[in-house]
SEVEXTI-866712 format. One line per 2 residues: their letters; for each residue y, z, x of N, C-alpha, C. Coordinates in pm, whole numbers, plus 50000, padded with zeros to 5 digits. Example, Ala and Ser with C-alpha at 12.3 -4.5 7.8 and 13.67 -1.06 7.14 Angstrom:
AS> 49431:50780:51319:49550:50780:51230:49670:50780:51320 | 49775:50708:51285:49894:50714:51367:50003:50787:51290
***
This chain:
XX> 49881:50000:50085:50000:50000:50000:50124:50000:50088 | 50194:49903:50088:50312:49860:50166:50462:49936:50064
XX> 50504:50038:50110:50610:50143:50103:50788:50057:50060 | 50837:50060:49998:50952:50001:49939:51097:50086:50009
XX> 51153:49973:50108:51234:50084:50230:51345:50128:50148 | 51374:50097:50010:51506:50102:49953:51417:50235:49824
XX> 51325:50327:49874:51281:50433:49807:51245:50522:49931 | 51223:50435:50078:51132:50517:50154:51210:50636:50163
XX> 51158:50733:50167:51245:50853:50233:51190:50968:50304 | 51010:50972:50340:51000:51006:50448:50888:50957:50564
XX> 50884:50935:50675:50807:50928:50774:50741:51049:50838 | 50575:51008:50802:50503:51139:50889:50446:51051:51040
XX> 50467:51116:51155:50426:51069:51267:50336:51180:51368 | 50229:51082:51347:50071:51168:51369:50039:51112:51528
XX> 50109:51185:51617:49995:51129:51762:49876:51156:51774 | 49803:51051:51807:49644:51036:51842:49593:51010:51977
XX> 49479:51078:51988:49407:51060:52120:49285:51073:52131 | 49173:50992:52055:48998:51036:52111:48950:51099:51986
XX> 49015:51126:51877:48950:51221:51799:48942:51131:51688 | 48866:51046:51616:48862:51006:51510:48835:51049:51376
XX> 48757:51134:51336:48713:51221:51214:48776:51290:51163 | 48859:51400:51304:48953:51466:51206:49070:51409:51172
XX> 49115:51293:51220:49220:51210:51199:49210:51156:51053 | 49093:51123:51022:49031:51033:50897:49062:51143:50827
XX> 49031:51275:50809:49081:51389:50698:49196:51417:50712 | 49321:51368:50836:49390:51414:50780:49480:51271:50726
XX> 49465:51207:50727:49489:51092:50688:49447:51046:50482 | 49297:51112:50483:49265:51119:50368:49330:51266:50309
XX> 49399:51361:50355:49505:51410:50282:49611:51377:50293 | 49689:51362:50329:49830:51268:50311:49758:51151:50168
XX> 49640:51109:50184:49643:51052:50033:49641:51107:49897 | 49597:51241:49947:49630:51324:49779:49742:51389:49767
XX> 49866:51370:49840:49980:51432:49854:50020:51418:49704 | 50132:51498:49599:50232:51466:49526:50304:51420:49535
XX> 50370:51402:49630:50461:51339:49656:50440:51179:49656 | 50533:51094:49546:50495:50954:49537:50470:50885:49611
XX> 50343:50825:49593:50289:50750:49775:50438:50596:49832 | 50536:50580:49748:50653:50453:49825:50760:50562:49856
XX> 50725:50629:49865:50862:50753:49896:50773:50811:50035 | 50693:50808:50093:50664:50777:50260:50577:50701:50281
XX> 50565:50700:50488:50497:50615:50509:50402:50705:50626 | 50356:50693:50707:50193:50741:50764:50234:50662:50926
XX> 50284:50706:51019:50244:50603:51179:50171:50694:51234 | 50052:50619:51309:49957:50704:51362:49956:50617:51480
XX> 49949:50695:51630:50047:50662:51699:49910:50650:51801 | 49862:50576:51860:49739:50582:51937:49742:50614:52093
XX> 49783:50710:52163:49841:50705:52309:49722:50680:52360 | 49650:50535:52375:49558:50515:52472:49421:50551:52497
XX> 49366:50576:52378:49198:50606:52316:49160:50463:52321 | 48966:50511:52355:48928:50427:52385:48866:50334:52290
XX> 48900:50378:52175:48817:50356:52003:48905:50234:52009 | 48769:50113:52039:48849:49978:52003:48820:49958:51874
XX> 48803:50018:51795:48730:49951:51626:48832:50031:51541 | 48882:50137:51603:49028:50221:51484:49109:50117:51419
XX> 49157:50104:51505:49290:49995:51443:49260:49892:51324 | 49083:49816:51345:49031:49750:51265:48967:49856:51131
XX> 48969:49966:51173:48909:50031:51065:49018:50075:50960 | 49162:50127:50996:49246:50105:50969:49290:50023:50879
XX> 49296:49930:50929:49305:49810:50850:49242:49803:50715 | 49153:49808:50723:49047:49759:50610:49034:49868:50521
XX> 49106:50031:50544:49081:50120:50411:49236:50129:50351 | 49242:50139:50253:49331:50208:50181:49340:50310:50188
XX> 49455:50391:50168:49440:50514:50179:49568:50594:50093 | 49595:50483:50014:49708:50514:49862:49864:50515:49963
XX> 49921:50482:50066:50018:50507:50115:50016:50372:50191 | 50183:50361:50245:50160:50244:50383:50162:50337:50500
XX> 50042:50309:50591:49980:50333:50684:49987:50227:50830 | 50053:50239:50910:50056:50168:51050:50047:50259:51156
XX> 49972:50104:51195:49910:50180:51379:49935:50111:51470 | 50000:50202:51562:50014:50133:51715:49960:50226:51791
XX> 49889:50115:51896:49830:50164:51967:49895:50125:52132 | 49868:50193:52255:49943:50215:52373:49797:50193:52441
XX> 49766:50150:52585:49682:50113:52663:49672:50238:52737 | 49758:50299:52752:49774:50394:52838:49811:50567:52773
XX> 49699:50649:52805:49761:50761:52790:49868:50877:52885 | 49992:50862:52778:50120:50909:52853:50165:51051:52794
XX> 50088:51102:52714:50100:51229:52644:50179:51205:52513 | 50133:51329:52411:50212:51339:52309:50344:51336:52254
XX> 50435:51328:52328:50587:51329:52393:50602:51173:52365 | 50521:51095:52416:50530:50955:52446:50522:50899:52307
XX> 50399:50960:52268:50350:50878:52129:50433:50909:52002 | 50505:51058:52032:50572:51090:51903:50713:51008:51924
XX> 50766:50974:52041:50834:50881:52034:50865:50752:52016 | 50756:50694:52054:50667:50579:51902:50683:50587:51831
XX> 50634:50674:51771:50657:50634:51618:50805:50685:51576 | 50857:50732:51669:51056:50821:51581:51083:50622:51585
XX> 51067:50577:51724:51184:50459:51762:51114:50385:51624 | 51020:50353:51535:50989:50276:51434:50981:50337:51331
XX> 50977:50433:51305:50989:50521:51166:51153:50482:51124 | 51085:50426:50918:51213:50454:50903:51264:50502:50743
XX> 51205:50624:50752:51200:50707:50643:51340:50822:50683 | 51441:50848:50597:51575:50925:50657:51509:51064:50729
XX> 51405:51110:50658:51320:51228:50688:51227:51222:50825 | 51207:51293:50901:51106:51202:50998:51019:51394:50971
XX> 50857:51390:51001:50813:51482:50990:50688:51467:51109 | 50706:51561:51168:50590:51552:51271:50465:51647:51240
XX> 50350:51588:51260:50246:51703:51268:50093:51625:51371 | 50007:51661:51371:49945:51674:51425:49794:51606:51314
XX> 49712:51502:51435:49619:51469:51375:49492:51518:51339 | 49491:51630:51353:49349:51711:51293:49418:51810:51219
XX> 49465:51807:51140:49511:51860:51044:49504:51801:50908 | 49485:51949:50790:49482:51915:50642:49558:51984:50576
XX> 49639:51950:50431:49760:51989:50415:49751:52016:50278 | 49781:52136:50116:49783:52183:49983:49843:52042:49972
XX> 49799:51993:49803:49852:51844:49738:50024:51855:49758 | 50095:51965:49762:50258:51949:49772:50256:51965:49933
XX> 50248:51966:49968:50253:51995:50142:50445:51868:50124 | 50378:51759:50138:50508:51627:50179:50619:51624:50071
XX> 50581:51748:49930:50677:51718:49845:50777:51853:49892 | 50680:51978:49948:50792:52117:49980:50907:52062:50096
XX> 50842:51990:50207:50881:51934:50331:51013:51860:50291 | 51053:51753:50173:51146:51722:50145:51216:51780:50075
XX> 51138:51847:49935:51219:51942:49898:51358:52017:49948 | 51309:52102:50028:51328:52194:50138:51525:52120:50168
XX> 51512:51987:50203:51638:51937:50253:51753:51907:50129 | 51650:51916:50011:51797:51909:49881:51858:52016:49908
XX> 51861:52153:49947:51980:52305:49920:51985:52259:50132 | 52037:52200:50146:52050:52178:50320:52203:52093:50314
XX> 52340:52142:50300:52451:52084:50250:52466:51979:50364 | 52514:51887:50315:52515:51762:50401:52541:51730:50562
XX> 52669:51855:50569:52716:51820:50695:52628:51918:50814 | 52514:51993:50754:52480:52116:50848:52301:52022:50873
XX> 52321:51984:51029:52149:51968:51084:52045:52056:51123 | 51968:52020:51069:51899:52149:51047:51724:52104:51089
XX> 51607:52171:51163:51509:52147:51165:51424:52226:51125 | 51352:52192:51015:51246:52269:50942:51099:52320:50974
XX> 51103:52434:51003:50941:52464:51081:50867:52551:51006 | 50699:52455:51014:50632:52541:50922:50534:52600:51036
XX> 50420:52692:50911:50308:52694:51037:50211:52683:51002 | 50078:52729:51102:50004:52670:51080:49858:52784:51070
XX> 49764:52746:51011:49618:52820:51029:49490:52773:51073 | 49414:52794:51112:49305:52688:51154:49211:52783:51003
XX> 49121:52645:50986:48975:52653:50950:48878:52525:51012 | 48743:52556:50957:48641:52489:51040:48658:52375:50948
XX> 48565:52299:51028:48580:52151:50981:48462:52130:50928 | 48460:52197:50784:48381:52185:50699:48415:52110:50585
XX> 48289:52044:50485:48383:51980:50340:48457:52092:50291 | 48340:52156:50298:48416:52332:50214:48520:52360:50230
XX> 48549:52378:50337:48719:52425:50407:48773:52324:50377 | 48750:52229:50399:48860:52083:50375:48879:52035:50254
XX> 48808:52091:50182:48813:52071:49997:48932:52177:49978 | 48931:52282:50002:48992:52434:49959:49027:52508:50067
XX> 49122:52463:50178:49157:52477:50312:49171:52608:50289 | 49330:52637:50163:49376:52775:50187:49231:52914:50090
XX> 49120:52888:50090:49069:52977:50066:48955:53022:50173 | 48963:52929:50272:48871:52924:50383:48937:52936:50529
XX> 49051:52982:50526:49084:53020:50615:49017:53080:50722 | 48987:53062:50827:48929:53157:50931:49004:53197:51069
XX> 49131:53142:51062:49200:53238:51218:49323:53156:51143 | 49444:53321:51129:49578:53297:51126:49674:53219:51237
XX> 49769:53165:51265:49780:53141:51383:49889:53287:51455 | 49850:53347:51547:49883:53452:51567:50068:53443:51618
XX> 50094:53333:51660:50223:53273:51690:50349:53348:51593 | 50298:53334:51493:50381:53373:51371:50377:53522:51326
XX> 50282:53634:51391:50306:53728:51375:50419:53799:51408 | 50470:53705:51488:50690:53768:51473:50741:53775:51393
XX> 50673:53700:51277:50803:53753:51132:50770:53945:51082 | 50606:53972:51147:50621:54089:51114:50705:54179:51159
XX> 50749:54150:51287:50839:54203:51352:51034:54205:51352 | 51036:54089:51296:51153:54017:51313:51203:53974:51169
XX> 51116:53987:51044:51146:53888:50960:51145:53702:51018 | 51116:53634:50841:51122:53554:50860:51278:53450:50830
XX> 51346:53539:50885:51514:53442:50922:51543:53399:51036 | 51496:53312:51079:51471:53271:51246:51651:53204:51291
XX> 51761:53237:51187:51873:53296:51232:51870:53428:51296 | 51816:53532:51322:51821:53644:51381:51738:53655:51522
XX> 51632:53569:51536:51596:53540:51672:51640:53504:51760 | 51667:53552:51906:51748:53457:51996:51611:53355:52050
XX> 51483:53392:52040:51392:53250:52073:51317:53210:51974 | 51414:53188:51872:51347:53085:51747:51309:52994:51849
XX> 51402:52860:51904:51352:52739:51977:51225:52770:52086 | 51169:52878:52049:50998:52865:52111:50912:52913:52024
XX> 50971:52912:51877:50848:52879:51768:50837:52726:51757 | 50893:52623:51782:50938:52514:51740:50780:52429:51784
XX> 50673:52432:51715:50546:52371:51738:50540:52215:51692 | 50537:52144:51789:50581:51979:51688:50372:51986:51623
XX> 50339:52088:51570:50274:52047:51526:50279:52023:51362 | 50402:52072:51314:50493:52076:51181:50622:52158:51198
XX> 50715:52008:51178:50852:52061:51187:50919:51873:51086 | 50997:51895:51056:51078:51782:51009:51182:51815:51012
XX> 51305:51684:51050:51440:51671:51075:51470:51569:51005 | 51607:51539:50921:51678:51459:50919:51702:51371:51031
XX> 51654:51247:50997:51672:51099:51090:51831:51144:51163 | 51908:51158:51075:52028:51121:51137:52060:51248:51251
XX> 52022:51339:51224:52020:51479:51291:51955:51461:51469 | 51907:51371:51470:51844:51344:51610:51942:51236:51711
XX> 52062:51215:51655:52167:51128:51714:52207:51205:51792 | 52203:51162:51908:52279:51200:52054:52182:51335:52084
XX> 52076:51376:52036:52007:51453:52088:51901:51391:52136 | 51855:51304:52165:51762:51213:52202:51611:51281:52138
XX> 51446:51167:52155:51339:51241:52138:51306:51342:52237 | 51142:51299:52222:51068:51400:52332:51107:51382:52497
XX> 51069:51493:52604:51145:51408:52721:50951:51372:52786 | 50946:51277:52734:50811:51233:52801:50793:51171:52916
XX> 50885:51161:53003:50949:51122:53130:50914:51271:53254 | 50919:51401:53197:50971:51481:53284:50837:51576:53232
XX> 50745:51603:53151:50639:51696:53066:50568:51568:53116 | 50445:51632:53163:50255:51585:53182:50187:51707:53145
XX> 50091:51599:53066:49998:51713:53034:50029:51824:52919 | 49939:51922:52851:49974:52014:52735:50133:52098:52784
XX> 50183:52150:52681:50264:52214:52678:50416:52261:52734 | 50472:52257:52630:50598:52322:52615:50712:52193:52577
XX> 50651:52093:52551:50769:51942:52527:50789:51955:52422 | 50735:52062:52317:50804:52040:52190:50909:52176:52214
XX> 50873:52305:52265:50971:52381:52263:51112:52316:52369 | 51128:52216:52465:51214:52137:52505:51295:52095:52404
XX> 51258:52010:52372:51277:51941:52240:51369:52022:52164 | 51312:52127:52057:51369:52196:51997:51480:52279:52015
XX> 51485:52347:52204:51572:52421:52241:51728:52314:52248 | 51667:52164:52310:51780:52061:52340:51834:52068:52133
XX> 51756:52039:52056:51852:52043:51919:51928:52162:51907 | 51902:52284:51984:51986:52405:51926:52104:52418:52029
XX> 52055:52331:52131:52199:52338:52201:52277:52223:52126 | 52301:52138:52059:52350:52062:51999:52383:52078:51861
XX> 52375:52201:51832:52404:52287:51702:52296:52231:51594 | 52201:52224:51618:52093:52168:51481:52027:52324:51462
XX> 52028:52394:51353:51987:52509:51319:51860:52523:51284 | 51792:52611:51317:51611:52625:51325:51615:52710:51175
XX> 51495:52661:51086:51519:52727:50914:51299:52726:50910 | 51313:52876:50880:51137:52855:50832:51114:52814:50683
XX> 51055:52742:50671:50980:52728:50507:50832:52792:50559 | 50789:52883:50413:50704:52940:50427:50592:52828:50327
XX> 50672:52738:50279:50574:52664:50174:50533:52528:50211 | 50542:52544:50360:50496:52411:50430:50386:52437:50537
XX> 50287:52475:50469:50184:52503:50538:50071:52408:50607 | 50025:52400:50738:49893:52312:50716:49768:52379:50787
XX> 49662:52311:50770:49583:52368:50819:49482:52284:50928 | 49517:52355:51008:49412:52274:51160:49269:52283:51157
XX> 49197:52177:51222:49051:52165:51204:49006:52237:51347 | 48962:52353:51326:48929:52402:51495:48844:52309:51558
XX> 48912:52327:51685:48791:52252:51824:48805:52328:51913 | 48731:52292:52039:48799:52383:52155:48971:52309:52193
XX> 48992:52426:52263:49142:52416:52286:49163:52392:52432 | 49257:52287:52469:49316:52274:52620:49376:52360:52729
XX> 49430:52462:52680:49532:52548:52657:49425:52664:52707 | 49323:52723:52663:49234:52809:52708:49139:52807:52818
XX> 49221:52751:52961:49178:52723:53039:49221:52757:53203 | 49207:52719:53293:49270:52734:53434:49370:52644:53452
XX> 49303:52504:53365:49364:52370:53363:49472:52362:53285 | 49512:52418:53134:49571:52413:53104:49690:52546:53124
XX> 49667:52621:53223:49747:52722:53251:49849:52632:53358 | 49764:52584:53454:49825:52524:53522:49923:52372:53455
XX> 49901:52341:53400:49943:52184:53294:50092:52294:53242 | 50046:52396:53178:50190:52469:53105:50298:52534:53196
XX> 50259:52593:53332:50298:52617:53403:50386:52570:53525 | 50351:52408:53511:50403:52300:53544:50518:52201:53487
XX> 50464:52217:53315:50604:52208:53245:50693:52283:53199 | 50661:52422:53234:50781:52558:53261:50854:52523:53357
XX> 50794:52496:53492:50906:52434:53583:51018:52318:53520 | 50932:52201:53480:50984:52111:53436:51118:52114:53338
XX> 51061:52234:53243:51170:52269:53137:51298:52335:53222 | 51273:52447:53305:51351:52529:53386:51437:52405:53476
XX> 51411:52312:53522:51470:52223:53605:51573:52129:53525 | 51544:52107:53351:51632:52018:53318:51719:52107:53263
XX> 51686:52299:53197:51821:52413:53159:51765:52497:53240 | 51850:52474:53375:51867:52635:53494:51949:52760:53412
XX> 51873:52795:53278:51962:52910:53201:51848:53019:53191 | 51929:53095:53215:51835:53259:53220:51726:53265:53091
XX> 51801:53223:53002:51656:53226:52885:51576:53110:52861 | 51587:52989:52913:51440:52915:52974:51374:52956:53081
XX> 51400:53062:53197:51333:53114:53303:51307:53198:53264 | 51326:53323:53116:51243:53418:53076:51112:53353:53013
XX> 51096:53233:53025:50963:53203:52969:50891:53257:53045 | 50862:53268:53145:50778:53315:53252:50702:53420:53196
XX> 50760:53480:53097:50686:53605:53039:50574:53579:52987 | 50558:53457:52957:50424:53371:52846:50276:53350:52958
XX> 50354:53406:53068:50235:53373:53168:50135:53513:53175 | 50168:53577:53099:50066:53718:53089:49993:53646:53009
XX> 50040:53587:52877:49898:53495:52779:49852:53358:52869 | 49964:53284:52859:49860:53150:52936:49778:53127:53047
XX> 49833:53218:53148:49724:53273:53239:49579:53330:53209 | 49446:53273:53227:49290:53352:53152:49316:53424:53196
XX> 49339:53470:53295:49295:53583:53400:49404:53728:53339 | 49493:53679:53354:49640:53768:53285:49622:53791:53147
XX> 49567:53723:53082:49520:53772:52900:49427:53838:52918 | 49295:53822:52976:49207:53854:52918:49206:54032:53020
XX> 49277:54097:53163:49335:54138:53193:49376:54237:53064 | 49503:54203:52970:49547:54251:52896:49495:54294:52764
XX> 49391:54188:52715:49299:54214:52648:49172:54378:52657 | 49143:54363:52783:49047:54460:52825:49144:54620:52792
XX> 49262:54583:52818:49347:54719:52849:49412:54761:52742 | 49352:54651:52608:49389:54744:52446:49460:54623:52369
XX> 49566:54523:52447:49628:54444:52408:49551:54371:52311 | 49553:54391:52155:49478:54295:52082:49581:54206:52032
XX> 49675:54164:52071:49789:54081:51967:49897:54034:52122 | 49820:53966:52240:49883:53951:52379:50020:53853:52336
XX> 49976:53717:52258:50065:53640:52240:50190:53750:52212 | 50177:53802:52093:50317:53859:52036:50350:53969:52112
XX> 50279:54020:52176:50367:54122:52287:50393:54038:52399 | 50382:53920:52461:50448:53850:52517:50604:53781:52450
XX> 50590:53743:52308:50724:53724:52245:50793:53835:52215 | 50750:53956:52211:50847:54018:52179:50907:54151:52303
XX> 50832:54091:52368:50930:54112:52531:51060:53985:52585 | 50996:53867:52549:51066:53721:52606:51211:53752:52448
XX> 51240:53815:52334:51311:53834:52254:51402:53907:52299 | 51321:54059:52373:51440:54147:52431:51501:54126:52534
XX> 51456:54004:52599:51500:53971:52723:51585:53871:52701 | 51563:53786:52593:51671:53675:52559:51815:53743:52465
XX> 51759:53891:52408:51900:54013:52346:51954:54031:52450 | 51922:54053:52575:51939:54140:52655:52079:54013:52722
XX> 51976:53924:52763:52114:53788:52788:52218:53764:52712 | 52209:53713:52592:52331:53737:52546:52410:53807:52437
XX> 52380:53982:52512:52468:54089:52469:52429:54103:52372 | 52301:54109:52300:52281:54133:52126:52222:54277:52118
XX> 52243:54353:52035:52152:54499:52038:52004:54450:52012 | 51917:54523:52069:51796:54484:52055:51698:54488:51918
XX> 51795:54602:51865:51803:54676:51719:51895:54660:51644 | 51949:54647:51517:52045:54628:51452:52054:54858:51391
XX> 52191:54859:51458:52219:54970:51461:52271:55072:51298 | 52346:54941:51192:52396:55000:51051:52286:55057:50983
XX> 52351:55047:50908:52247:55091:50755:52178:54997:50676 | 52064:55011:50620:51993:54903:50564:51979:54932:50387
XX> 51982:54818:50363:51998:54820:50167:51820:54736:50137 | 51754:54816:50062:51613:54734:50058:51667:54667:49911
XX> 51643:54504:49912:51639:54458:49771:51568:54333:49756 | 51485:54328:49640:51400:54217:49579:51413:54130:49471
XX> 51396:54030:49522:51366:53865:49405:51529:53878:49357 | 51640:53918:49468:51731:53875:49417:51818:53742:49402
XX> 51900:53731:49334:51945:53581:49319:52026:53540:49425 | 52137:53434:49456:52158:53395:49563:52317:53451:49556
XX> 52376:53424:49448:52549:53499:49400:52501:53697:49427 | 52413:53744:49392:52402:53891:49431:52373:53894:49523
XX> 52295:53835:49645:52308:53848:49760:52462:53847:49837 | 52487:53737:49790:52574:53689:49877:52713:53800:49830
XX> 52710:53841:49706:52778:54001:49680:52793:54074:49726 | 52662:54147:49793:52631:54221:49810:52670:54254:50022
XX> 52616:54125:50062:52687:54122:50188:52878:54117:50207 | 52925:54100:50114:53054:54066:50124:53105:54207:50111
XX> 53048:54268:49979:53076:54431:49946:53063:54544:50057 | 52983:54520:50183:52956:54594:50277:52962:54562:50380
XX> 53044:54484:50458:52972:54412:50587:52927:54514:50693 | 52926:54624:50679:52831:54713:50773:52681:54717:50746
XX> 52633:54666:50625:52515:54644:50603:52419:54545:50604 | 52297:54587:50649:52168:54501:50685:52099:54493:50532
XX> 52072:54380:50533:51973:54351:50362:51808:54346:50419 | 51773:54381:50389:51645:54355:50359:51590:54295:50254
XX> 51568:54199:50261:51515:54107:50133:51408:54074:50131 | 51354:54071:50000:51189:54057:49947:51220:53942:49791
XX> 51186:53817:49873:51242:53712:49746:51069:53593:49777 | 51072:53526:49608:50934:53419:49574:50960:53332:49733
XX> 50875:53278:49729:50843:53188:49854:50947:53067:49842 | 50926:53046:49654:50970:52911:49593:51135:52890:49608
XX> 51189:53048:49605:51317:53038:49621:51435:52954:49720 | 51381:52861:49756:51453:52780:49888:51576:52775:49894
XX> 51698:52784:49767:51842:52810:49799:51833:52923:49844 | 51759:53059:49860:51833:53188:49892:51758:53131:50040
XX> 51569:53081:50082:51571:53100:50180:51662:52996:50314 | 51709:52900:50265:51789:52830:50299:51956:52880:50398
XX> 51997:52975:50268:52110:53033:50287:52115:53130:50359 | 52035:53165:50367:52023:53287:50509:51999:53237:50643
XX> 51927:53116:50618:51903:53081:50789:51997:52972:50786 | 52082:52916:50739:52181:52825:50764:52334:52887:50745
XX> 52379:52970:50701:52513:53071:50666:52520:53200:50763 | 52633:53184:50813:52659:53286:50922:52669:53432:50849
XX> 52655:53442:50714:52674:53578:50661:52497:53589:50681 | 52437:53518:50672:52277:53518:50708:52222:53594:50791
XX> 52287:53651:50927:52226:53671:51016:52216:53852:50990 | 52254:53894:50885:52226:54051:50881:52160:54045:50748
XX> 52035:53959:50747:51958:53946:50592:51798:53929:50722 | 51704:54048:50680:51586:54022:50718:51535:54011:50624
XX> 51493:53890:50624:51411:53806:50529:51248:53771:50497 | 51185:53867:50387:51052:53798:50405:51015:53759:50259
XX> 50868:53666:50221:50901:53614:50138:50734:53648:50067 | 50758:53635:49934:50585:53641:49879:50556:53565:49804
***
């Protein structure tokens, strides 16, 4: 089904490499999306797999959406391929995720949603997250009831709330394994830097940190969920310690700024030897006590209390005019808010409005 550009309005861009099956599921969800199949389109971006029969297989299924593939001779990393498909995507929306992944039937309708209460002139990049289950029909029929590992990444909102206005290292939640931006929002911020990153890790937190230096504001939706097909991981290795550790330099060399060289702290987890180390010695949650040291260290840079020192007001499922009351009536006070998931003008307005940043925000 060939996509009508004078309706298109969003582009999902899926880099690929070697894995065909789970690509095919997630491909066969994007076909049960709600969201009207000429209102996006599908690039699945081939960085240099050796599957000469994809492209022809491709071809020949339907899959209720328009679907294109390019494929690259050469593998140049994910960086490369997601920039493939940005330079030919041309949906105003561009949405990145990841090809072994499966997504609830609204997944592509919350994702746009999300940008109607986003006022015109403010750029903004939307990050969801993510959970693994096995790559079963079972799980892949009924992802969110088969859950089997949270992704532990995100256990900072327990800590922090989820107003990633109040983080000073939101831009290292920024997982291009689901995030979407406004097309136009990526002008003069360029893509991935796939020039300067080899190998796994850290080109999407690049990425993301370069939009926040360019004022594009980091906003969580909690209703843009997907779910990953476990495999083994790259990343859990000597090899991939070293691969991440290499593009820490890399990142540190293109911002010589004190809070890209507090990454270094991530090397207690990405290091085996340094996790598992920490593991033995009680640490059951290493990732997030690595973030929430690399947080006080990024407060600590620029001058923020590590703690918010006022008084706190607890209030729930309130509307967006009583909030916004309610901060005006006190500005010595911290909100604590407990609002529906569905609510996207209030969660919107907190992570995009500078009265936002004394609202800890979580959502049910």
């Amino acid at each position: 089904m060939k996509a009508d550009p004078m309706t298109l309005q969003c582009s999902v861009i899926l880099p690929y490499y070697e894995n065909r099956e789970p690509l095919l599921h997630t491909l066969e969800s994007l076909g049960r999306q709600s969201l009207a199949r000429e209102r996006f389109e599908v690039l699945v971006v081939d960085d240099g797999s050796s599957d000469a029969q994809l492209g022809a297989l491709l071809d020949g299924r339907d899959f209720g959406y328009e679907l294109r593939y390019l494929w690259y001779p050469h593998n140049r990393g994910a960086g490369h391929a997601r920039n493939a498909g940005l330079a030919r995507a041309r949906g105003e929306i561009v949405l990145f995720l990841d090809s072994d992944q499966v997504f609830a039937p609204d997944f592509l309708e919350q994702h746009v949603r999300f940008f109607a209460h986003v006022p015109e002139d403010q750029a903004v990049l939307q990050i969801g997250l993510r959970n693994d289950i096995a790559p079963t029909p079972a799980a892949i029929a009924d992802p969110a009831a088969n859950v089997s590992y949270a992704d532990p990444r995100f256990a900072v909102f327990e800590w922090y709330s989820e107003n990633l206005q109040t983080l000073q290292g939101a831009w290292h939640l920024g997982f291009s394994h689901n995030f979407s931006i406004r097309r136009r929002d990526l002008d003069g911020c360029g893509g991935f830097n796939d020039a300067a990153f080899r190998g796994w890790g850290l080109e999407d937190c690049e990425f993301v940190y370069r939009l926040a230096q360019h004022g594009v504001k980091l906003a969580y939706n909690p209703n843009v969920l997907a779910y990953h097909l476990t495999h083994p991981v790259s990343w859990n290795s000597d090899e991939g310690y070293l691969s991440w550790n290499r593009n820490l330099e890399a990142f540190a060399a293109l911002h010589p700024e004190p809070a890209v060289h507090a990454q270094g702290i991530f090397r207690d987890f990405f290091d085996p030897q340094r996790r598992q180390r920490r593991l033995l010695a009680g640490d059951k949650r290493p990732w997030l006590s690595c973030y929430r040291r690399f947080e006080h260290a990024l407060r600590a840079i620029a001058g923020v209390p590590a703690t918010h020192a006022g008084a706190r007001r607890f209030v729930k499922d309130i509307g967006l005019e009583a909030l916004r009351q309610q901060l005006a009536d006190d500005p010595g006070v911290e909100l604590v808010a407990l609002v529906p998931k569905h609510r996207l003008d209030l969660i919107c307005h907190v992570q995009l409005h500078p009265e936002g940043k004394r609202v800890m925000l979580f959502t049910h």
